[in-house]
N, CA, C and O of each residue as an XYZ file, in Angstrom:
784
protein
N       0.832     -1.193      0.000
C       0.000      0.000      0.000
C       0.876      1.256      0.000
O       2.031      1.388      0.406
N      -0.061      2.260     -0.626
C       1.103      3.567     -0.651
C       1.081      4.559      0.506
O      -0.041      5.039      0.670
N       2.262      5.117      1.582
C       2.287      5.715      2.322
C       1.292      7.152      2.037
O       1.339      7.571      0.881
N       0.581      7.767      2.824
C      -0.462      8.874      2.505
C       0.663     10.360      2.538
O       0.786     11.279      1.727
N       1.282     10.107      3.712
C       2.097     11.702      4.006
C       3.488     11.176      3.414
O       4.058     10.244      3.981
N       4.083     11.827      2.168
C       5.381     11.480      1.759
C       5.963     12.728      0.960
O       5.449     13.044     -0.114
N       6.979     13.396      1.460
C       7.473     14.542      0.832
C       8.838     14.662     -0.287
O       9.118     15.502     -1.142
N       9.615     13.209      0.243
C      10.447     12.948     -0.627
C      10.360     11.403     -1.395
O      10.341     10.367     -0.731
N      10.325     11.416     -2.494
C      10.363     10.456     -2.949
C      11.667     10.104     -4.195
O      12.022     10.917     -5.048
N      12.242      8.673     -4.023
C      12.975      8.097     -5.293
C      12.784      7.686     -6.093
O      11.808      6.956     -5.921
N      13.132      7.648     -7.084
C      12.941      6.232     -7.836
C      14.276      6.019     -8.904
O      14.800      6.790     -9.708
N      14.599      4.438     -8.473
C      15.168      4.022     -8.618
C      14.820      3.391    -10.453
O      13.681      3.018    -10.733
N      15.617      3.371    -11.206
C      15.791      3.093    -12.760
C      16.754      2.884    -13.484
O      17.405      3.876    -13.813
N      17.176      1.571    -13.976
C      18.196      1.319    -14.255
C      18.344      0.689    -15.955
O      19.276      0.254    -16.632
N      17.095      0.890    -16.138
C      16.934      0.864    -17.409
C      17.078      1.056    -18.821
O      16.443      2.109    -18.881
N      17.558      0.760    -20.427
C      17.835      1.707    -21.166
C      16.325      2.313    -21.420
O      15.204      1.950    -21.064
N      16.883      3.529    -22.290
C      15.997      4.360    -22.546
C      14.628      4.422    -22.862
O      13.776      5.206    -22.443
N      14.502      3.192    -23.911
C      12.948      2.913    -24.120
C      12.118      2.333    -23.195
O      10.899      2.499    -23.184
N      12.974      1.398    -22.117
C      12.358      1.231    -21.040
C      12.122      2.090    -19.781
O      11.557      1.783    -18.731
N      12.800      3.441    -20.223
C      12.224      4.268    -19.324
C      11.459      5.598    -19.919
O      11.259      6.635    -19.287
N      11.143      5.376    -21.053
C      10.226      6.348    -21.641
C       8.661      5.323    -21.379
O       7.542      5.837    -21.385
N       8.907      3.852    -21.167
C       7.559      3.326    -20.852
C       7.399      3.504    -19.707
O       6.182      3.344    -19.613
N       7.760      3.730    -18.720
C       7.647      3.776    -17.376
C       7.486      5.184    -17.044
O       7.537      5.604    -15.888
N       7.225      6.146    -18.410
C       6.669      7.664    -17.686
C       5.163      7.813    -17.122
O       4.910      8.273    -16.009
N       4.326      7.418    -17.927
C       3.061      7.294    -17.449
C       3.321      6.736    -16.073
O       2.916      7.576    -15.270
N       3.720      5.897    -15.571
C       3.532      5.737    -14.347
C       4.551      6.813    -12.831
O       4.379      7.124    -11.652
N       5.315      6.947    -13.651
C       6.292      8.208    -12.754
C       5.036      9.238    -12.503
O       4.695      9.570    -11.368
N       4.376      9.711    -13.720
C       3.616     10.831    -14.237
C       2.581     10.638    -12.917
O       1.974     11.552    -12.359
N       2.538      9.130    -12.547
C       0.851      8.902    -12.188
C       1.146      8.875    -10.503
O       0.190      8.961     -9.732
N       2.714      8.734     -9.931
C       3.457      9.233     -8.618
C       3.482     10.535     -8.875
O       2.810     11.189     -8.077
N       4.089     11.228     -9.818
C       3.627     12.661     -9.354
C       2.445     13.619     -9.084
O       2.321     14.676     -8.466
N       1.395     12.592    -10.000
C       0.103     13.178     -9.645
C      -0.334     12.940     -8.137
O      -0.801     13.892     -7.512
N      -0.219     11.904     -7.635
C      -0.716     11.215     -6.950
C       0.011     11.963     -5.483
O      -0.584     12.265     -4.448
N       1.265     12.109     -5.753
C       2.485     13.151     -4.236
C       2.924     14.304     -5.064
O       4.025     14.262     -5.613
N       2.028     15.474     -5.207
C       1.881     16.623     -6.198
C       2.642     17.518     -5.650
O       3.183     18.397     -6.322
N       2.841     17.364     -3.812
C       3.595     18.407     -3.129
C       5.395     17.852     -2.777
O       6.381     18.502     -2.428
N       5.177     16.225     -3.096
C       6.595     15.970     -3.095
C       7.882     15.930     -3.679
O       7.912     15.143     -4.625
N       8.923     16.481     -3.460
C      10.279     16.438     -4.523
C      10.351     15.059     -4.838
O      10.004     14.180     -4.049
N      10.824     14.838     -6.050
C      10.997     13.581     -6.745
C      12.397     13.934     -7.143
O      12.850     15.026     -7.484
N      13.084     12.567     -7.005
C      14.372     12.323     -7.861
C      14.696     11.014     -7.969
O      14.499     10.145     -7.120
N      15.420     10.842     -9.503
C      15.228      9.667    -10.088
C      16.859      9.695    -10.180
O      17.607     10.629    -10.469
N      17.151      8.297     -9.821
C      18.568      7.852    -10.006
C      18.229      6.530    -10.853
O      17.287      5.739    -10.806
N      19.754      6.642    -11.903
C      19.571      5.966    -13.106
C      20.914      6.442    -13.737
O      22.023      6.702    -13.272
N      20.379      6.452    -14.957
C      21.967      6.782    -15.797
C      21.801      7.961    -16.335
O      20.786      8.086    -17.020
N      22.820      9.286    -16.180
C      22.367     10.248    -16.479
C      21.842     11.090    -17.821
O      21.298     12.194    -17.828
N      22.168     10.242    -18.943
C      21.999     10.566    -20.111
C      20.794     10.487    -20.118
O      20.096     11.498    -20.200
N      20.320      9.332    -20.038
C      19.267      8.972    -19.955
C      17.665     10.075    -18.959
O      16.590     10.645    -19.148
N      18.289      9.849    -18.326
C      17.444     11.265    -17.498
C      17.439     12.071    -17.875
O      16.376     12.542    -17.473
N      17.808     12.652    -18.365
C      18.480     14.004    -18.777
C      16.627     14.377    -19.960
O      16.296     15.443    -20.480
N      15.999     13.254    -19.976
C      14.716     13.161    -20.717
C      13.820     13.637    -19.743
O      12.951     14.417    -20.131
N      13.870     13.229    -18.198
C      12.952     13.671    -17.263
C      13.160     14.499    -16.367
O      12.273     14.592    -15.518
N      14.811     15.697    -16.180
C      15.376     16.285    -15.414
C      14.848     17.942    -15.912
O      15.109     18.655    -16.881
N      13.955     18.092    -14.653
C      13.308     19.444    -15.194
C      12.367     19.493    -16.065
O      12.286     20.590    -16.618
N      11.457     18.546    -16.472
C      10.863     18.676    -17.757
C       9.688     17.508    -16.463
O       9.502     16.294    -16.544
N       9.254     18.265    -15.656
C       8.112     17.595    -14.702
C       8.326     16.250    -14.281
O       7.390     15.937    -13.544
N       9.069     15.392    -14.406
C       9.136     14.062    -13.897
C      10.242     14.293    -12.539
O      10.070     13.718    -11.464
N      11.264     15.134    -12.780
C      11.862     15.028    -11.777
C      12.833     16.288    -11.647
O      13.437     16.916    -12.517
N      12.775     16.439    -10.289
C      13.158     17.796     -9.737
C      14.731     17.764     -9.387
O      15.366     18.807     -9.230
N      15.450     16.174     -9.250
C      16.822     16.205     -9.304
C      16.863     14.589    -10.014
O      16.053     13.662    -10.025
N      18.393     14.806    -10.650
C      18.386     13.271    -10.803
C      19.889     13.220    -10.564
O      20.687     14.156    -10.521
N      20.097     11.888    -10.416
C      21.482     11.206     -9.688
C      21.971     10.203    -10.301
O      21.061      9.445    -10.636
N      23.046      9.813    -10.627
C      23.701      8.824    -11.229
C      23.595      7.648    -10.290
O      23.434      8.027     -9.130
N      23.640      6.151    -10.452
C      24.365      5.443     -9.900
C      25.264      4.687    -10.325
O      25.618      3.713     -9.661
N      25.790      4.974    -11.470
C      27.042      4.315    -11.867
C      28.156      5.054    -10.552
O      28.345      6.199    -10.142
N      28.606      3.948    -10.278
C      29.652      4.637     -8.668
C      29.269      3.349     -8.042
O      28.339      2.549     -8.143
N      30.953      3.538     -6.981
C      30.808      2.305     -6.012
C      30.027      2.357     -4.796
O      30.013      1.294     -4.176
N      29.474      3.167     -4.371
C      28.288      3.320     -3.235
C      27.138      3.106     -4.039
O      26.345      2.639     -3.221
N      26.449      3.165     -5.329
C      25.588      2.518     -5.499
C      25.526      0.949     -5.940
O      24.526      0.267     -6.162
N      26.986      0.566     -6.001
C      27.441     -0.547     -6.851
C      27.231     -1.765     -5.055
O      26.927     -2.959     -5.054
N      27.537     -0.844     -3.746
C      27.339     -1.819     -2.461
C      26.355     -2.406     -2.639
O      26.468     -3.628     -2.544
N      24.927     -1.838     -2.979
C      24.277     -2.367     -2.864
C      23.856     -3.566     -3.383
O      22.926     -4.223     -2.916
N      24.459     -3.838     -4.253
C      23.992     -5.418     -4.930
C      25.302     -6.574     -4.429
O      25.617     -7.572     -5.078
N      25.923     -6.139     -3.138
C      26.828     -7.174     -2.498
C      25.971     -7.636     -1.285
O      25.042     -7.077     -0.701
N      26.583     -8.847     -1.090
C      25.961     -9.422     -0.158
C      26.792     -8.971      1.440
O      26.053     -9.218      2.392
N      27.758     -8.549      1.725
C      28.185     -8.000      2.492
C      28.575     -6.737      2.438
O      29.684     -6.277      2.708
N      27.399     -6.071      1.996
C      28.169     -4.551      1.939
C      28.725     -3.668      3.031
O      28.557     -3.836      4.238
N      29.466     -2.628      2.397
C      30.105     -1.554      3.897
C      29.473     -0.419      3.203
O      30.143     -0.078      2.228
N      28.218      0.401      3.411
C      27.482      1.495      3.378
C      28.108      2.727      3.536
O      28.305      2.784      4.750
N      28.758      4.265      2.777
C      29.292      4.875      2.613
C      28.157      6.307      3.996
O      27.072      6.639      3.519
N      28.375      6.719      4.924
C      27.778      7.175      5.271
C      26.782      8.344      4.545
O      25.618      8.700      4.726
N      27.784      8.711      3.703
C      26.704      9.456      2.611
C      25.786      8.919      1.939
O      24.973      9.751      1.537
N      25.535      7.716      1.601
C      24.753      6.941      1.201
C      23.695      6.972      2.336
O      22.742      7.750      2.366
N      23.991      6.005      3.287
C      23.204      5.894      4.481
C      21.991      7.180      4.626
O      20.766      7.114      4.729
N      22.956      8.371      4.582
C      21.829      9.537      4.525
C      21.533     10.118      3.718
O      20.937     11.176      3.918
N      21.839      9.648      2.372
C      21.208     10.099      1.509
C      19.451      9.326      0.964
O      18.348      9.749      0.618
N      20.127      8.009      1.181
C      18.359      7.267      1.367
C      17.450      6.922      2.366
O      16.471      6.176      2.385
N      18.262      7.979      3.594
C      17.071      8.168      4.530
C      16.495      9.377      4.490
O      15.862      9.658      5.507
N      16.518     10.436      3.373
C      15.945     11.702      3.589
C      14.151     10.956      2.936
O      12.973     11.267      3.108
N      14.706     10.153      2.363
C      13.064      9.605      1.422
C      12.480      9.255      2.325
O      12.989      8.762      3.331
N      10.723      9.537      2.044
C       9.468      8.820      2.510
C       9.163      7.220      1.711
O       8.291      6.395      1.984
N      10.074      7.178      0.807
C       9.136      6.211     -0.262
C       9.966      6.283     -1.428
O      10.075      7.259     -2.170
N      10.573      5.116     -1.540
C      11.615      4.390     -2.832
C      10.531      3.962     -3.799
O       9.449      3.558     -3.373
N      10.809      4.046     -5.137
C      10.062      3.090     -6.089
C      11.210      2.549     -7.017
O      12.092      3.386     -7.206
N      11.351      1.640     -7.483
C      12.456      0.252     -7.789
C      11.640      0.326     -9.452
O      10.533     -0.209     -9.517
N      12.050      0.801    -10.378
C      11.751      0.026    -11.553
C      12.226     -1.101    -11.628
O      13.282     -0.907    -11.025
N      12.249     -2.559    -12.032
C      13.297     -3.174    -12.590
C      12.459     -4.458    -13.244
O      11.317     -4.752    -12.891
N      13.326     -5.267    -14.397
C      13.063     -5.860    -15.081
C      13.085     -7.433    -14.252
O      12.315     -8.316    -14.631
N      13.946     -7.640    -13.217
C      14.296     -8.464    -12.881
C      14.338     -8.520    -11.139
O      15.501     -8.245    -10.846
N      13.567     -8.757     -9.910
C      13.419     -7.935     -9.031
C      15.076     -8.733     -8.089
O      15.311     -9.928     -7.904
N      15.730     -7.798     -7.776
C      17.201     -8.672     -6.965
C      16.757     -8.522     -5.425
O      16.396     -7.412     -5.032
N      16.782     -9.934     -4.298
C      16.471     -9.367     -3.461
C      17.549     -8.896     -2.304
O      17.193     -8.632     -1.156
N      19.150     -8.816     -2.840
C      19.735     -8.484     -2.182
C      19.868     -6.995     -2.150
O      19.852     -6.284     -1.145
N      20.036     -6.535     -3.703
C      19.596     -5.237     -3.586
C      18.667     -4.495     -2.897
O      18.793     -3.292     -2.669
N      17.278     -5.513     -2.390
C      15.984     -4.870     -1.650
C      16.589     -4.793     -0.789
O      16.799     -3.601     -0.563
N      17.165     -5.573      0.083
C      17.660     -5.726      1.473
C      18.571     -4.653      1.912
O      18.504     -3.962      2.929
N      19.415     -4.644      0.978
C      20.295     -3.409      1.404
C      20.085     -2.174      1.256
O      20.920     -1.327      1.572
N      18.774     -1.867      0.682
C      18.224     -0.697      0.528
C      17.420     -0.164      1.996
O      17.271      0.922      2.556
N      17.013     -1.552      2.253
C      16.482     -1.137      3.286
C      17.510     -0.941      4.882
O      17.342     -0.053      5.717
N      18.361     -1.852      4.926
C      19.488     -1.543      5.782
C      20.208     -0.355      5.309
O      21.003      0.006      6.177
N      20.240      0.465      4.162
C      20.882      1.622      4.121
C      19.800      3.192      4.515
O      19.945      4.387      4.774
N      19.041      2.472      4.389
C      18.048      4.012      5.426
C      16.715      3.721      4.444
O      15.796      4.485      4.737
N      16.445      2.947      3.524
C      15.431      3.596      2.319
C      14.106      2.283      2.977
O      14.072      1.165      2.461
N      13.358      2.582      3.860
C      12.536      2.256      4.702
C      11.173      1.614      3.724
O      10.771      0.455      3.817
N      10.737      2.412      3.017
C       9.197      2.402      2.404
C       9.485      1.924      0.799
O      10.150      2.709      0.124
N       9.149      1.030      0.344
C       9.393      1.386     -1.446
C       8.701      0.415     -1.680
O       8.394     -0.503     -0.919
N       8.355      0.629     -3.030
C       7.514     -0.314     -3.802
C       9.055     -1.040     -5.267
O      10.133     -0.608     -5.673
N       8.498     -1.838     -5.437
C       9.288     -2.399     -6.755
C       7.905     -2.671     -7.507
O       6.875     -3.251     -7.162
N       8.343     -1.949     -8.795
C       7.361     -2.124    -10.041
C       8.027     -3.042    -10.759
O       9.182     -2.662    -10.953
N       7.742     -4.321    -11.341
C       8.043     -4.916    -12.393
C       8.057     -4.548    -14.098
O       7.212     -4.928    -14.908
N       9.052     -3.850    -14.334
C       8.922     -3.480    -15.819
C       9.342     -4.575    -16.894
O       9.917     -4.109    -17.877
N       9.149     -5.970    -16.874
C       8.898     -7.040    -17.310
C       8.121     -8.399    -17.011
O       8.476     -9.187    -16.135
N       7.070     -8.571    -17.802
C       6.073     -9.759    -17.561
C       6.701    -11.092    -17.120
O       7.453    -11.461    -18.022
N       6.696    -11.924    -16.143
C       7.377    -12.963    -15.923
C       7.202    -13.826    -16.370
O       8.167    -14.534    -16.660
N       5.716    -14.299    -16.712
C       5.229    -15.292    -17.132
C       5.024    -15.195    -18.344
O       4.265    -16.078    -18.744
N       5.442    -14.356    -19.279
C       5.730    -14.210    -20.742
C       4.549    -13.441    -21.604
O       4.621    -13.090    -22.782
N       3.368    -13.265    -20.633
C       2.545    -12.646    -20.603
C       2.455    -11.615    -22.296
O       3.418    -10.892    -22.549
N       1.554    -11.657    -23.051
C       1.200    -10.977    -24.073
C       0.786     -9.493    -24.108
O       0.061     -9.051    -25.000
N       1.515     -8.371    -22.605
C       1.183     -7.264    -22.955
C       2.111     -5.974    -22.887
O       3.275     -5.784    -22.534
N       0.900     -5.024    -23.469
C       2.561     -4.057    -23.975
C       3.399     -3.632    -22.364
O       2.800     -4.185    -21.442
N       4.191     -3.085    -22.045
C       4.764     -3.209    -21.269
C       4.420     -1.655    -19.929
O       4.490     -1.584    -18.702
N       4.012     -0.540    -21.168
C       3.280      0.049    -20.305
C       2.094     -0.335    -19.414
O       2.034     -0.047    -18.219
N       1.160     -1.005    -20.090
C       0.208     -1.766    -19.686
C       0.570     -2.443    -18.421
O      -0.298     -2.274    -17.564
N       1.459     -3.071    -18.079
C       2.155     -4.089    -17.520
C       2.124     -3.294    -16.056
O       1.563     -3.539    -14.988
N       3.065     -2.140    -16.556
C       3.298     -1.148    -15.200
C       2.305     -0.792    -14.622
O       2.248     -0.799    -13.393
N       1.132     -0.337    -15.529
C       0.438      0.348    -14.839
C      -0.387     -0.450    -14.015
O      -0.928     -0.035    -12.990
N      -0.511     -1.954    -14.605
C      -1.246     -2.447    -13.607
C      -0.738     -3.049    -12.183
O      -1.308     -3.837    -11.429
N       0.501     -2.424    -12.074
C       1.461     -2.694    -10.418
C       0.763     -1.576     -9.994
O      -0.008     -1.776     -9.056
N       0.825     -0.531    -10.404
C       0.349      0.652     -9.473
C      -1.317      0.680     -9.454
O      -1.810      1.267     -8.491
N      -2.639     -0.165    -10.871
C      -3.649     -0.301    -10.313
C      -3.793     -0.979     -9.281
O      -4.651     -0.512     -8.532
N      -3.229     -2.037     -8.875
C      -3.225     -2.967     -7.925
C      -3.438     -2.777     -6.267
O      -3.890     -3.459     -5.347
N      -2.693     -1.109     -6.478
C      -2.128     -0.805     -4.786
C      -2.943      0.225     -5.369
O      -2.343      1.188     -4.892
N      -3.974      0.787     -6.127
C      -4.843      1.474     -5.549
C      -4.539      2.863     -6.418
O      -5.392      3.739     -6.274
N      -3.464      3.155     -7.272
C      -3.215      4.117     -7.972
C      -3.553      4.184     -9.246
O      -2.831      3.444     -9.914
N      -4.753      5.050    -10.200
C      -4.930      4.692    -11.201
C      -4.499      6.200    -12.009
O      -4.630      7.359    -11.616
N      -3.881      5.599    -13.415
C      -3.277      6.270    -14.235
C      -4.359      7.141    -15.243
O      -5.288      6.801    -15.976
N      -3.815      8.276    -14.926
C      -4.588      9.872    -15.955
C      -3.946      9.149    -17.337
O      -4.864      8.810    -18.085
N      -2.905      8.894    -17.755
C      -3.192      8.588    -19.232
C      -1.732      6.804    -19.429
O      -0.847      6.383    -18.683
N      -1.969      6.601    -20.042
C      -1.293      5.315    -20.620
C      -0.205      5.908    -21.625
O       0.571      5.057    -22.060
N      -0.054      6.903    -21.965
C       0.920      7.079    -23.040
C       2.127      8.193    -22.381
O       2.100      9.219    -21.701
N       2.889      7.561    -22.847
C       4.446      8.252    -22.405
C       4.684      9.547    -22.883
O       4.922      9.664    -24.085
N       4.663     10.646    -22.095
C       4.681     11.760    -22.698
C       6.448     12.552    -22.315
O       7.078     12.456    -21.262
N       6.894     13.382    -23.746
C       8.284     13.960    -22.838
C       7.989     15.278    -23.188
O       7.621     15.691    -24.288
N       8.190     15.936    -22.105
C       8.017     17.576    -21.988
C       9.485     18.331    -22.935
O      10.457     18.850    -22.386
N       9.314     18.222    -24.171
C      10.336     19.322    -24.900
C      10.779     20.690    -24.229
O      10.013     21.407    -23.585
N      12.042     20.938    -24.455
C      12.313     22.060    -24.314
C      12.368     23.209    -25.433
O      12.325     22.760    -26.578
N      12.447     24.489    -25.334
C      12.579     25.458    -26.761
C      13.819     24.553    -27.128
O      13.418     23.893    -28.087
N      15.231     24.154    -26.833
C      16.319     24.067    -27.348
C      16.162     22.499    -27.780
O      16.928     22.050    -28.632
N      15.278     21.767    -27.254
C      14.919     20.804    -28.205
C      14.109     20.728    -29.074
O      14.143     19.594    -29.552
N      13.072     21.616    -29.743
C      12.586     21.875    -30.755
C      13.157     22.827    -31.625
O      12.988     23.027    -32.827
N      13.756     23.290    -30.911
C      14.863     24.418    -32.333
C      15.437     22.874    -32.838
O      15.018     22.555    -33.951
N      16.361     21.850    -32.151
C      17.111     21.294    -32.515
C      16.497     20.524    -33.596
O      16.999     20.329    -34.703
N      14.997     19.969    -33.039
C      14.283     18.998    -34.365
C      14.001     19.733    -35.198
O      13.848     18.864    -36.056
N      13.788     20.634    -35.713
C      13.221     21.722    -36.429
C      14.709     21.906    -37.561
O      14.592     21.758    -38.777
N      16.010     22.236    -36.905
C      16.904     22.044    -37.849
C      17.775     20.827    -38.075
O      18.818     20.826    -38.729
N      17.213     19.757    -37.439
C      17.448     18.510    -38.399
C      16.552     18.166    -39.096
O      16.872     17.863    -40.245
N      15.553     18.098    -38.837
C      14.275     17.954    -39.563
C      14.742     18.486    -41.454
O      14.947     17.857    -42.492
N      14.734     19.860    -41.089
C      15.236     21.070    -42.452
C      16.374     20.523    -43.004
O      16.595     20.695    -44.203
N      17.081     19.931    -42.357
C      18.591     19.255    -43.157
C      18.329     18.146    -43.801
O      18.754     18.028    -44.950
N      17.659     17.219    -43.263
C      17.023     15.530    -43.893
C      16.154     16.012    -45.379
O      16.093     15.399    -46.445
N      15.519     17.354    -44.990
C      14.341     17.666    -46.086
C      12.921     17.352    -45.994
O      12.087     17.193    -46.886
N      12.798     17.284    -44.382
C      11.558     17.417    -43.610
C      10.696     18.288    -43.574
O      11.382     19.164    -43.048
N       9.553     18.829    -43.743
C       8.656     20.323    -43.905
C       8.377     19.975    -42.714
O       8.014     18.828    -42.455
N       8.527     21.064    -41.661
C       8.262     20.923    -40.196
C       6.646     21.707    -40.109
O       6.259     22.392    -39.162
N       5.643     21.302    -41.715
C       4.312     21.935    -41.418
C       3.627     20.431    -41.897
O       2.422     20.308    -42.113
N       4.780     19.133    -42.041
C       3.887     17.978    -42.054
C       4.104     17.658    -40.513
O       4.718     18.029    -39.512
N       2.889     16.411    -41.144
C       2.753     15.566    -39.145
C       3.710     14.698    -39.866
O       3.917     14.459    -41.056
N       4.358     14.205    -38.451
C       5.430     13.020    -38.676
C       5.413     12.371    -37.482
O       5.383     12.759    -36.315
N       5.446     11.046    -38.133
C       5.345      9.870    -37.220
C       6.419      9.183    -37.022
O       6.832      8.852    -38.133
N       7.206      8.723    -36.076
C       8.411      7.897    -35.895
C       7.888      6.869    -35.268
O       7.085      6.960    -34.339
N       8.489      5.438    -35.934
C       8.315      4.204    -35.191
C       9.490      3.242    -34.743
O       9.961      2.565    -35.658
N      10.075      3.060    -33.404
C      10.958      2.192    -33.683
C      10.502      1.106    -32.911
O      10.259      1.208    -31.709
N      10.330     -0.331    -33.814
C       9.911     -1.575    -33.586
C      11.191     -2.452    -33.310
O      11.292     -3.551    -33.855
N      12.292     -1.912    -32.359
C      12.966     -2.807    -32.056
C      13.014     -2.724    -30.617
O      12.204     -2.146    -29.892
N      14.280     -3.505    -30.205
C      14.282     -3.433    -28.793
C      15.747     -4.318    -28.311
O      16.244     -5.299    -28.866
N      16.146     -3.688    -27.261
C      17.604     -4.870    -26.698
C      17.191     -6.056    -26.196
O      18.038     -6.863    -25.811
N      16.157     -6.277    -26.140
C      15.834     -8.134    -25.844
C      14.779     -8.518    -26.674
O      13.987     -7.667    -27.080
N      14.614    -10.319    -27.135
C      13.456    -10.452    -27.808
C      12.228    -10.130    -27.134
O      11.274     -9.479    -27.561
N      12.457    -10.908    -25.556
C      11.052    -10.723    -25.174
C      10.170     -9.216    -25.029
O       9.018     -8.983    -24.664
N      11.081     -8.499    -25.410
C      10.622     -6.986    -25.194
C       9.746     -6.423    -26.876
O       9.065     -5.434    -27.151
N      10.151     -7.480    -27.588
C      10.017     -6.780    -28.871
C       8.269     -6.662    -28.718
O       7.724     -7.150    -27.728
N       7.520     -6.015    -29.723
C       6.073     -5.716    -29.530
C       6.024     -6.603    -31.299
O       6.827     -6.543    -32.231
N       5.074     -7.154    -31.190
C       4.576     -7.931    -32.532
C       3.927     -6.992    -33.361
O       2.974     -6.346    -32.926
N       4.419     -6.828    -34.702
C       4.224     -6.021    -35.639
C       3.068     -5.538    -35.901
O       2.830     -4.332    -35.969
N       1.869     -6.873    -36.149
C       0.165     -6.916    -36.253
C      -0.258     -6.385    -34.680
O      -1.437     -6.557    -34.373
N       0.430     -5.900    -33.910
C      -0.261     -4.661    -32.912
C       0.277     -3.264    -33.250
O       0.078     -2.564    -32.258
N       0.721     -2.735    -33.973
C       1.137     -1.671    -34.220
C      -0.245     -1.051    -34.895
O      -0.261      0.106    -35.316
């Protein structure tokens, strides 16, 4: 169940990119849901760099580094900055494809008390799209999602930028344009063509 009073929240993402552009709707549906709480997402920073300031998240943090690397040992030694850095949170959320439970454990022996782990892969091989998937971890505990589709908040300096690649390819930036990419870094991730 989800804590009611929570002012700081994490979330944890370790994902490549397309798997964390599916997992916005549900970030989207924690921020609706803790509207007055700071959010910050640790992950890889390039990657963030999609949800840093652009409403998903108010700081973001790397964990490539050996204080985030303790945590997936089975005897770890906890960097005191660590220690207090994941006890300022009310409430961890864990994307992951694969749930580790040593990593849970030491999250919680390092200060990070409250968290949910969302499964951002079907275990049982399950036939659905993967947003779908998420959102129904968070219908489950009672949180239901304003929209299903992954939205990214552009900046002016990222639409100047599409605008003059667009003009270089020989794009008219007064057609609609559709981009599709039907691949993916694992099979089981791929989406079957006849659902497109």
């Amino acid at each position: 169940m989800l804590p009611q009073s929570v002012k700081r929240v994490l979330i944890v993402h370790q994902g490549a990119i397309g798997d964390f552009i599916l997992s916005l709707p549900a970030i989207a549906s924690l921020r609706e849901h803790y509207q007055k709480a700071h959010f910050e997402i640790a992950g890889f920073p390039k990657i963030l760099s999609l949800a840093y300031g652009r409403y998903y998240a108010d700081k973001v943090i790397s964990i490539d580094g050996k204080e985030w690397a303790m945590l997936y040992m089975e005897r770890p030694i906890f960097s005191q900055r660590l220690v207090d850095y994941l006890s300022m949170f009310d409430l961890g959320v864990i994307f992951t494809a694969n749930p580790n439970p040593i990593f849970v454990e030491n999250l919680k022996r390092a200060g990070l008390q409250h968290f949910l782990q969302i499964r951002t892969l079907p275990s049982n091989g399950e036939q659905i799209h993967i947003t779908d998937y998420i959102l129904s971890s968070l219908n489950r505990i009672g949180l239901n999602a304003s929209s299903m589709y992954p939205r990214l908040y552009l900046t002016k300096s990222d639409r100047l930028f599409a605008e003059g690649f667009l003009k270089e390819v020989g794009i008219r930036g007064d057609k609609t344009l559709i981009a599709i990419h039907p691949g993916s870094g694992g099979k089981k991730k791929v989406w079957m063509p006849e659902r497109f």
